[in-house]
C-alpha positions as CSV (number, residue, x, y, z in Angstrom):
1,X,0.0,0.0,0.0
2,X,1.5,3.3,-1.1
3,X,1.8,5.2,2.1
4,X,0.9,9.3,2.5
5,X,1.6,11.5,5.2
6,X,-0.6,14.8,6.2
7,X,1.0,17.1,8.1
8,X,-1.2,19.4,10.5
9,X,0.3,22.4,11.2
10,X,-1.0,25.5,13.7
11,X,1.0,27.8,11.1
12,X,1.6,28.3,7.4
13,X,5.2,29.3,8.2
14,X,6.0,25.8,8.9
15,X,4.9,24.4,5.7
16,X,8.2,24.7,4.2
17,X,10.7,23.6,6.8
18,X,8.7,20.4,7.2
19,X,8.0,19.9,3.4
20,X,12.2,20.1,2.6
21,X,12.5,18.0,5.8
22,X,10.3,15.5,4.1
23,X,11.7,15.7,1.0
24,X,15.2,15.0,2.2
25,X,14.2,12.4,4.3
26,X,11.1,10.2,3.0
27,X,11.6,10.7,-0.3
28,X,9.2,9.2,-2.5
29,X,6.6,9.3,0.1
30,X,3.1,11.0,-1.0
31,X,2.4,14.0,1.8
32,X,-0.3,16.6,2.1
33,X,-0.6,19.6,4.7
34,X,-3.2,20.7,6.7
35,X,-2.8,24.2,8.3
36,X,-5.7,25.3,11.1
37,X,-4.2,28.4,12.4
38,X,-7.1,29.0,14.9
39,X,-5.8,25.9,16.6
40,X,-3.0,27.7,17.8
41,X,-4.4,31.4,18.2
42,X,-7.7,29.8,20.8
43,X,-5.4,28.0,22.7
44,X,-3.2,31.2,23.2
45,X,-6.1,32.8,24.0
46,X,-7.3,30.2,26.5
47,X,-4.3,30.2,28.1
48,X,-4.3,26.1,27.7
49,X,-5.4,23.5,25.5
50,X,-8.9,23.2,25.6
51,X,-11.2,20.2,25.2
52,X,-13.0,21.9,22.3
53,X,-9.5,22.0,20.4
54,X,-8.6,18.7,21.1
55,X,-11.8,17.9,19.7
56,X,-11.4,20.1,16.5
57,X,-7.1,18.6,16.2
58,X,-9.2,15.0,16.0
59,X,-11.9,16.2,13.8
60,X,-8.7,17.3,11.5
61,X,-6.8,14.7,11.9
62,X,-10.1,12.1,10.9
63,X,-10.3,13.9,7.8
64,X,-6.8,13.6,6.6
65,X,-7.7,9.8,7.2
66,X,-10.6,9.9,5.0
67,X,-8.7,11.6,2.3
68,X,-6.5,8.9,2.2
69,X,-3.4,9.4,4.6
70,X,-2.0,6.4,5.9
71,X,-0.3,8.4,8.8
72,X,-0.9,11.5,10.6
73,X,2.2,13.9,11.9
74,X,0.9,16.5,14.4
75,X,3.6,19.6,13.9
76,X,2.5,21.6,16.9
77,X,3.9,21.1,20.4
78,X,0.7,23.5,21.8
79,X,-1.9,20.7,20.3
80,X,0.5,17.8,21.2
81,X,-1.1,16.7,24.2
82,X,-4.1,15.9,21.8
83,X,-2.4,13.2,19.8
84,X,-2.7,10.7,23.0
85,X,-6.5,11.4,22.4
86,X,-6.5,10.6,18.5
87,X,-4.5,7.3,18.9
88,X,-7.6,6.1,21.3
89,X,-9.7,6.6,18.5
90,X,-7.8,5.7,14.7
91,X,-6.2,2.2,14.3
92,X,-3.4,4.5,11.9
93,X,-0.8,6.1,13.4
94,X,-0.5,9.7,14.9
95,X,3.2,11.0,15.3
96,X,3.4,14.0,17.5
97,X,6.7,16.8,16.7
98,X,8.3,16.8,20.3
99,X,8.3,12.7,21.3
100,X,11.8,11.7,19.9
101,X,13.3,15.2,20.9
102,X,11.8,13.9,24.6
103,X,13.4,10.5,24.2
104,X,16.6,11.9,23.2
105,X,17.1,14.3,25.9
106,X,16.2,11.9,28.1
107,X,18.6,9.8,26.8
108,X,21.6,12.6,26.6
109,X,21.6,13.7,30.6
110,X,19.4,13.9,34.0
111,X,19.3,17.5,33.7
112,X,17.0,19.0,31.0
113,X,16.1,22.6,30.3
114,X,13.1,23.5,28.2
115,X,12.7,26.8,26.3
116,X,10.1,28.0,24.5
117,X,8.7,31.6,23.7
118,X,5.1,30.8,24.2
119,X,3.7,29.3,27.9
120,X,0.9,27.3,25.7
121,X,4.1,24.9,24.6
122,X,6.2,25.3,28.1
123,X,4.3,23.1,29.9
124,X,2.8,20.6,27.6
125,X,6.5,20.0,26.6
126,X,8.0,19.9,30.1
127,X,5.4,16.8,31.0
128,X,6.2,15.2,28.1
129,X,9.4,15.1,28.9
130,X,8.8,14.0,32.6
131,X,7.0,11.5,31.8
132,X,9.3,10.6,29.2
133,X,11.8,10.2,32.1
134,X,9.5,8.3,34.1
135,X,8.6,5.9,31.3
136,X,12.1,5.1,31.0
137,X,12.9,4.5,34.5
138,X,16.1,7.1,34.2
139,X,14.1,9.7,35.6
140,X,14.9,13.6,35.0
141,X,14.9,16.8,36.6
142,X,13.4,19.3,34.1
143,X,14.1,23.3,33.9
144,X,11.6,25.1,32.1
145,X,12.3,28.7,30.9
146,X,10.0,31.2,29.3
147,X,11.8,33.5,26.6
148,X,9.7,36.6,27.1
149,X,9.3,38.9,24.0
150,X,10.5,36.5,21.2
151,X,7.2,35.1,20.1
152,X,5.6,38.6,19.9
153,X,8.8,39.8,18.1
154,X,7.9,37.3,15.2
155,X,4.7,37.8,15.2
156,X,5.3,41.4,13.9
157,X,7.8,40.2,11.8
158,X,11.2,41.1,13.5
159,X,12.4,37.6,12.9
160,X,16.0,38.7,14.3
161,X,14.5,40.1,17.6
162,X,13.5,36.7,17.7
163,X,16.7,34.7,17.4
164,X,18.2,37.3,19.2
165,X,16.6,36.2,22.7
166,X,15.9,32.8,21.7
167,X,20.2,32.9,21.8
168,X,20.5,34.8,25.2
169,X,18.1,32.6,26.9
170,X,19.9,29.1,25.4
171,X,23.4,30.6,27.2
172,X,21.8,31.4,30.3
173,X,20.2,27.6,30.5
174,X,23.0,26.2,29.5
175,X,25.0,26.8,33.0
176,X,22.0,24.9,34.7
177,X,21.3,21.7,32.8
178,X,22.5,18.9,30.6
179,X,20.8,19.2,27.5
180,X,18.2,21.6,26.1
181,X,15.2,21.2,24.2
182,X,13.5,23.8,21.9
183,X,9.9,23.4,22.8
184,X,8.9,24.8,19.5
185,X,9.3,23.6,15.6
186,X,9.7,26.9,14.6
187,X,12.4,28.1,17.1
188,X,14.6,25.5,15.5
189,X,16.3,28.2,12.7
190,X,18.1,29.2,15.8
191,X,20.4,26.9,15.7
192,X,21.5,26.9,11.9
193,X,22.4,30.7,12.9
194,X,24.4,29.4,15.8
195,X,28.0,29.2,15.9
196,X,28.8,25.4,16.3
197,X,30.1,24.8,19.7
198,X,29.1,28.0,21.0
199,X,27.1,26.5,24.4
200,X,28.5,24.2,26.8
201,X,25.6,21.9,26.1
202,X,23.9,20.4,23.7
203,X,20.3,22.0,22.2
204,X,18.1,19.8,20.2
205,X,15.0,20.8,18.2
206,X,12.2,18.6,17.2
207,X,11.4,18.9,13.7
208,X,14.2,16.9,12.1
209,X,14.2,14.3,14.9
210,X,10.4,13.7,14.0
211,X,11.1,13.3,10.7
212,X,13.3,10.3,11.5
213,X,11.0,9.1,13.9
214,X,8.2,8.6,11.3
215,X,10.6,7.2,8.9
216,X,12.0,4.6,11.2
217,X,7.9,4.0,11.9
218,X,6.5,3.9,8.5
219,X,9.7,2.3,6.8
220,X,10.8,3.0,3.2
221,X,8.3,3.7,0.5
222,X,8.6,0.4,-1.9
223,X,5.5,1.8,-4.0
């Protein structure tokens, strides 16, 4: 059976990072995208993911099933916690952004810091990653940090302001943990702008680690 991704995003911006990801690294596999900005903007307004989005993230993700995905990759750490929902629910799998970034941190040091420039994605990442650590029997201790200003600054387009604080706040966590997580997809240009070696520690970002994860999953295309 000839397999096809959808891809359901909470922004259009993402649509290309996750499309040359794809294209890199399941090549020859059929994918679609699916982008529901509302998703994202009523759970910033809620302050939380709400029931009522969850249910609207499975709606979506039912309807990329019907139009004929074989698998479903959830690009959104805000919406993640829904994914546990949808795999109740479809017999296909559901691959949320942020579960192999968990795994690996969990697997790279005790000490884990968590950033992220919107609270929406702080904490749903942070217990994903305790739980991750818990699952495993390791255990962590997790640091979450809030980069204040940075999601506002792109937002209005000041993409620079952005990587700017993202960069100050990744050297002031790195004297605190082991390893640090980018609790967002699109915070991970930060790093190609990075000099290599230039924190103690090392900072991993989910979108390429996902990737992997559904390719290991779903296997080579032979269609």
């Amino acid at each position: 059976m000839e397999k096809r991704l959808a891809l359901i995003h909470t922004s259009p911006v993402l649509v290309p990072m996750f499309d040359a990801l794809c294209r890199e690294k399941l090549s020859g596999m059929e994918r679609f995208h699916v982008v529901d900005e509302s998703l994202i903007r009523n759970t910033i307004s809620a302050g939380a993911l709400e029931k009522i989005t969850i249910r609207r993230l499975v709606a979506h993700i039912g309807s990329a099933f019907e139009a004929g995905a074989t698998a479903v990759f959830v690009t959104c750490s805000s919406i993640g916690p829904g994914v546990a929902v949808a795999r109740q629910l479809f017999d296909q799998p559901v691959f949320r952004v942020d579960e192999a970034m968990a795994a690996r941190a969990v697997a790279m040091g005790r000490r884990i810091g968590v950033l992220a420039t919107l609270r929406t994605t702080l904490q749903p990442t942070a217990r994903l990653i305790e739980q991750t650590g818990a699952d495993s029997g390791a255990g962590c201790e997790v640091t979450a940090s809030l980069c204040e200003g940075a999601f506002e600054a792109v937002l209005s387009g000041d993409g620079a302001r952005h990587d700017e604080l993202v960069r100050k706040s990744l050297t002031s966590l790195a004297g605190h943990v082991d390893v640090i997580v980018l609790a967002q997809a699109s915070m991970a240009r930060v790093l190609d702008s990075r000099p290599h070696g230039a924190l103690s520690v090392p900072v991993l970002s989910s979108p390429a680690l996902a990737v992997e994860q559904i390719r290991e999953a779903l296997g080579p295309d032979r269609s």
